[in-house]
Residue frames as a rotation matrix with the C-alpha (Angstrom) as fourth column:
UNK 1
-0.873 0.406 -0.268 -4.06
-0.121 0.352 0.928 -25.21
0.472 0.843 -0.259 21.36
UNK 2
-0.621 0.782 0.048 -7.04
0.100 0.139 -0.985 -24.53
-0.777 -0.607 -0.165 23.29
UNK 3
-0.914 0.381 0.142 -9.72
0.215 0.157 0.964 -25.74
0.344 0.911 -0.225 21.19
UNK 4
-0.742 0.662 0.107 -12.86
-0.621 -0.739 0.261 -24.50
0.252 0.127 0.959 23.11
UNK 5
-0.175 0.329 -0.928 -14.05
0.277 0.921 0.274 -28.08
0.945 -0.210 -0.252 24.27
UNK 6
0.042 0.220 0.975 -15.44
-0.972 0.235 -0.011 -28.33
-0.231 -0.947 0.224 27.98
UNK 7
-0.178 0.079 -0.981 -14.83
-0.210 0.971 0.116 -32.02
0.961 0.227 -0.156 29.33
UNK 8
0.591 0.787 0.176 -16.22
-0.468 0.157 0.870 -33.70
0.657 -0.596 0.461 31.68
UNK 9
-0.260 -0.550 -0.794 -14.31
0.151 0.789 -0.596 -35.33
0.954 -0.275 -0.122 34.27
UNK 10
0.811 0.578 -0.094 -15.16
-0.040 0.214 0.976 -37.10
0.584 -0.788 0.197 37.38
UNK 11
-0.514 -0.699 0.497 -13.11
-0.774 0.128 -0.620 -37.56
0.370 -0.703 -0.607 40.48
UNK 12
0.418 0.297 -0.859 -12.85
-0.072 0.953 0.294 -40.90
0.906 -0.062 0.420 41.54
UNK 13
0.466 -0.228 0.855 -12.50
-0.863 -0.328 0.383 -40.97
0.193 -0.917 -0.350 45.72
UNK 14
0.960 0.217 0.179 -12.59
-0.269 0.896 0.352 -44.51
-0.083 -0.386 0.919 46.29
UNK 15
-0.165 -0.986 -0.011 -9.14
-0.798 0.127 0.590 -46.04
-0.580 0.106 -0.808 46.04
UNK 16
-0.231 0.413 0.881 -10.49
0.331 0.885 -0.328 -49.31
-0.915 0.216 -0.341 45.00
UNK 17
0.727 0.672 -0.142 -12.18
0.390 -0.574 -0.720 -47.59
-0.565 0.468 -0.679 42.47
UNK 18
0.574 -0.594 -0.564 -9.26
-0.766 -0.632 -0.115 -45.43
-0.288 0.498 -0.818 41.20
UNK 19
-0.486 -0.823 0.294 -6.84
-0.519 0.542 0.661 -48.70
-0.703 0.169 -0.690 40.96
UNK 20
0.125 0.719 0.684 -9.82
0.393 0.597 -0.699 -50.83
-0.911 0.356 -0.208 39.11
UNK 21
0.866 0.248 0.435 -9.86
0.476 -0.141 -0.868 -47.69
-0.154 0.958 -0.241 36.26
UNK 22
0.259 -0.905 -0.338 -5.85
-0.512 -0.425 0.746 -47.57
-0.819 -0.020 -0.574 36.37
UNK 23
0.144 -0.291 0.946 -5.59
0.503 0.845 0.184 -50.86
-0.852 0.449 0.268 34.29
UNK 24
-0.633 -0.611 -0.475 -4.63
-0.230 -0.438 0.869 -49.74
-0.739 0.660 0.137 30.53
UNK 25
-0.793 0.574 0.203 -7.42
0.509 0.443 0.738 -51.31
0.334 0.689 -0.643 28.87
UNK 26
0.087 0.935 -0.344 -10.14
0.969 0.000 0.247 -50.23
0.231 -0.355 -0.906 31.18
UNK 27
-0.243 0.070 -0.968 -9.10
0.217 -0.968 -0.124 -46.63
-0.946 -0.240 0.220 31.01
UNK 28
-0.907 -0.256 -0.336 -9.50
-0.113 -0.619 0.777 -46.78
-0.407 0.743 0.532 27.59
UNK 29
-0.716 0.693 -0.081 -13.00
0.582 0.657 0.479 -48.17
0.385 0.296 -0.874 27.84
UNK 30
-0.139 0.197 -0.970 -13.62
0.906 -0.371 -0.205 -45.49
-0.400 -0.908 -0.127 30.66
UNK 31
-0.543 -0.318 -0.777 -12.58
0.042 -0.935 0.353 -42.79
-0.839 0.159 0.521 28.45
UNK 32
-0.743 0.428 0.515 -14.34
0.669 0.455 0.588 -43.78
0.017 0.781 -0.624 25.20
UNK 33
-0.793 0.605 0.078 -17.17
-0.550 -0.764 0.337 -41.85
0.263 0.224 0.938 24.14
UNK 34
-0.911 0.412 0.024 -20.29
0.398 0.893 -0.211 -43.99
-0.108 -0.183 -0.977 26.00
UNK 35
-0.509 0.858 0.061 -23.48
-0.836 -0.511 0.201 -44.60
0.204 0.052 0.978 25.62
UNK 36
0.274 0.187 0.944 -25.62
-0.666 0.744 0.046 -47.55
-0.694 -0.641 0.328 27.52
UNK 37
0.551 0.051 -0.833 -24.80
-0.823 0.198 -0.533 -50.41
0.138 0.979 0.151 25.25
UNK 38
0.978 -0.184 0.100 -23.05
0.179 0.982 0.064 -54.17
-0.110 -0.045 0.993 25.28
UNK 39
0.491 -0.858 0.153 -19.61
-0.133 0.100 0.986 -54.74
-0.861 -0.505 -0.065 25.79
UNK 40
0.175 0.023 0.984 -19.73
0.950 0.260 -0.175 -55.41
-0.260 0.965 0.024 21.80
UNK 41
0.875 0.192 0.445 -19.71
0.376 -0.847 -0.374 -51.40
0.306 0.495 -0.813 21.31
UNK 42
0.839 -0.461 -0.288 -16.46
-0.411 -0.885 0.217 -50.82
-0.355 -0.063 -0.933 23.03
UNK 43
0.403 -0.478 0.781 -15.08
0.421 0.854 0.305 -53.92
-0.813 0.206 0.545 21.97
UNK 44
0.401 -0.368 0.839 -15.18
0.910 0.263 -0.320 -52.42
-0.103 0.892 0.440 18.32
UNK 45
0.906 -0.421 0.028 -14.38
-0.419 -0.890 0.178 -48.65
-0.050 -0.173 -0.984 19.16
UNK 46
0.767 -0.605 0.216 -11.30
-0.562 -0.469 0.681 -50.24
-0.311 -0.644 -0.699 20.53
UNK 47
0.184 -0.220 -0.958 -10.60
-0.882 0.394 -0.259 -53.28
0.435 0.892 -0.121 18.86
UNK 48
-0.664 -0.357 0.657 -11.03
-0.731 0.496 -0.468 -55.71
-0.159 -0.791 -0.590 21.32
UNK 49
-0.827 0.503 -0.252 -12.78
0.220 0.702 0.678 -58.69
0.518 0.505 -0.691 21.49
UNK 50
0.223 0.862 0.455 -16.21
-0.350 -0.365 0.863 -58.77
0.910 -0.352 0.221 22.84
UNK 51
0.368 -0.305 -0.878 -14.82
0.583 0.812 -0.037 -61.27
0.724 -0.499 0.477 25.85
UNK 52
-0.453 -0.835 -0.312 -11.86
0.885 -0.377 -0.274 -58.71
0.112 -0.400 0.910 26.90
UNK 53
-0.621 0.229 0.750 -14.14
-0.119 -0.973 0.199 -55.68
0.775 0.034 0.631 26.66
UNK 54
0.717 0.696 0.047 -16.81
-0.213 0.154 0.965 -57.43
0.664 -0.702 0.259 29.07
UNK 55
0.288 -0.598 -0.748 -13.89
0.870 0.490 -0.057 -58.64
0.401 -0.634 0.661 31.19
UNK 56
-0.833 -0.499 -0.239 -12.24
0.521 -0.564 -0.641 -55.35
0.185 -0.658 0.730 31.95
UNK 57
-0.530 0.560 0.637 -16.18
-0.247 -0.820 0.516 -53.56
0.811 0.116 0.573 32.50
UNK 58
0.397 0.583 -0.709 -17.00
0.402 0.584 0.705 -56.08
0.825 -0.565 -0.003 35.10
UNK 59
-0.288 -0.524 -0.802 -14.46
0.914 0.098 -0.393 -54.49
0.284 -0.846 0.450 37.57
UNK 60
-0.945 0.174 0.276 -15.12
-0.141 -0.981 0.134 -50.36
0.294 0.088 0.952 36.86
UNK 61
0.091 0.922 0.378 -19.01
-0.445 -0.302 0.843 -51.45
0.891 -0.244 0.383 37.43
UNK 62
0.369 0.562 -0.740 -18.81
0.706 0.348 0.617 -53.45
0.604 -0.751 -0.268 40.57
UNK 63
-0.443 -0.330 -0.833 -16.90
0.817 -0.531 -0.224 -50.47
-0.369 -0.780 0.505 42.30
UNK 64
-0.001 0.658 -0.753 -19.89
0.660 -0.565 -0.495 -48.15
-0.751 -0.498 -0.434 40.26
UNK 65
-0.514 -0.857 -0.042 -18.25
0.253 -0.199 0.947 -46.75
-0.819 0.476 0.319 37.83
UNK 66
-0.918 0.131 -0.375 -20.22
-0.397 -0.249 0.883 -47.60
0.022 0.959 0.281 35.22
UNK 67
-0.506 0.586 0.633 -23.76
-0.244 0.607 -0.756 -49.18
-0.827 -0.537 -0.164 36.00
UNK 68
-0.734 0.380 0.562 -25.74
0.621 0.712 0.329 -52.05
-0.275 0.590 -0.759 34.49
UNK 69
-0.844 0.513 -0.159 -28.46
-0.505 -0.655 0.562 -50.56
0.184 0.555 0.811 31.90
UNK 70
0.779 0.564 -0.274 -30.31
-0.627 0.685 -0.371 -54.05
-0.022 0.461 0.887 30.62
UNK 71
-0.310 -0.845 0.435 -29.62
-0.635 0.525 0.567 -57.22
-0.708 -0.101 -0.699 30.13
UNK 72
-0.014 0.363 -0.932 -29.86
-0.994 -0.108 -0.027 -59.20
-0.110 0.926 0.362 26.98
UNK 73
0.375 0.063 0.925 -30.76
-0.226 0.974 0.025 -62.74
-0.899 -0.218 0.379 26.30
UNK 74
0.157 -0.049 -0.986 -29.33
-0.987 -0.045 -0.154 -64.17
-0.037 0.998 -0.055 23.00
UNK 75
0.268 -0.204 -0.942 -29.73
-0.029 0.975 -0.219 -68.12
0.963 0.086 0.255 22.51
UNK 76
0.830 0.032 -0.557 -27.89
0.477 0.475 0.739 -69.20
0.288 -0.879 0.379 26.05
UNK 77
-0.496 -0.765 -0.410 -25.75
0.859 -0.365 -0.358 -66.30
0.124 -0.530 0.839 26.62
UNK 78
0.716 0.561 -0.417 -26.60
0.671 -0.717 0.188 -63.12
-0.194 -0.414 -0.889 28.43
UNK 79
-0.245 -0.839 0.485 -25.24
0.782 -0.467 -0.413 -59.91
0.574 0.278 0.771 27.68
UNK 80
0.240 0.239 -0.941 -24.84
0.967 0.027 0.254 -57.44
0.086 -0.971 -0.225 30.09
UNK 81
0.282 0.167 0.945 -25.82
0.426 -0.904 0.033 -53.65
0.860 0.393 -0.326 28.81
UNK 82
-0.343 -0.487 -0.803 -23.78
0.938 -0.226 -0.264 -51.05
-0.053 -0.844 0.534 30.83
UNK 83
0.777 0.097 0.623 -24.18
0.290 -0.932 -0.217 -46.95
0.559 0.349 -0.752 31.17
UNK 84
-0.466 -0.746 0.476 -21.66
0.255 -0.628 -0.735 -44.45
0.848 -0.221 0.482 31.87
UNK 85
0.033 0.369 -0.929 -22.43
0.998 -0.064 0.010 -43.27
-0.056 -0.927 -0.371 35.52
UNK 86
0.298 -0.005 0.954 -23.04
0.269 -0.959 -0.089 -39.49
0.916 0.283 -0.285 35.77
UNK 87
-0.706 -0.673 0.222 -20.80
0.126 -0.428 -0.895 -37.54
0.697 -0.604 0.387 37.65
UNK 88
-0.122 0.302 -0.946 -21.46
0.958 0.283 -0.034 -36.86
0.258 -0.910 -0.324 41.20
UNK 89
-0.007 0.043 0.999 -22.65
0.260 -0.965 0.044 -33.29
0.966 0.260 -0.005 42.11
């Protein structure tokens, strides 16, 4: 069933790094279609809350993964806008 699609995929060296986007939640945040955007966009893609979606993006970006866009102010909470990282050439 070869549908004619090219995907992208990265290679993840780090170990750190590879265990961080093993978790079951945060591969499916990883894998998602992305685009820079609050933890609120994969939250509903996936059905998650907004909480659990910013929880499991905090680990995938500090090992890089994904990196901080913007950051939003809203009343006395910040939200922290991520982007997919582009592959490494």
């Amino acid at each position: 069933m070869d549908s004619g699609a090219v995907l992208d995929i990265a290679v993840i060296e780090e170990p750190a790094a590879a265990e961080a986007s093993l978790d079951p939640i945060r591969a499916r945040i990883l894998a998602a279609p992305a685009e820079p955007g609050s933890a609120a966009m994969p939250a509903v893609r996936l059905g998650l809350s907004r909480q659990k979606a910013n929880h499991h993006l905090k680990e995938p970006a500090r090992h890089g993964l994904v990196e901080p866009a913007e950051e939003r102010r809203k009343g006395n909470v910040t939200d922290g806008c991520t982007a997919p990282r582009p592959p490494r050439t």
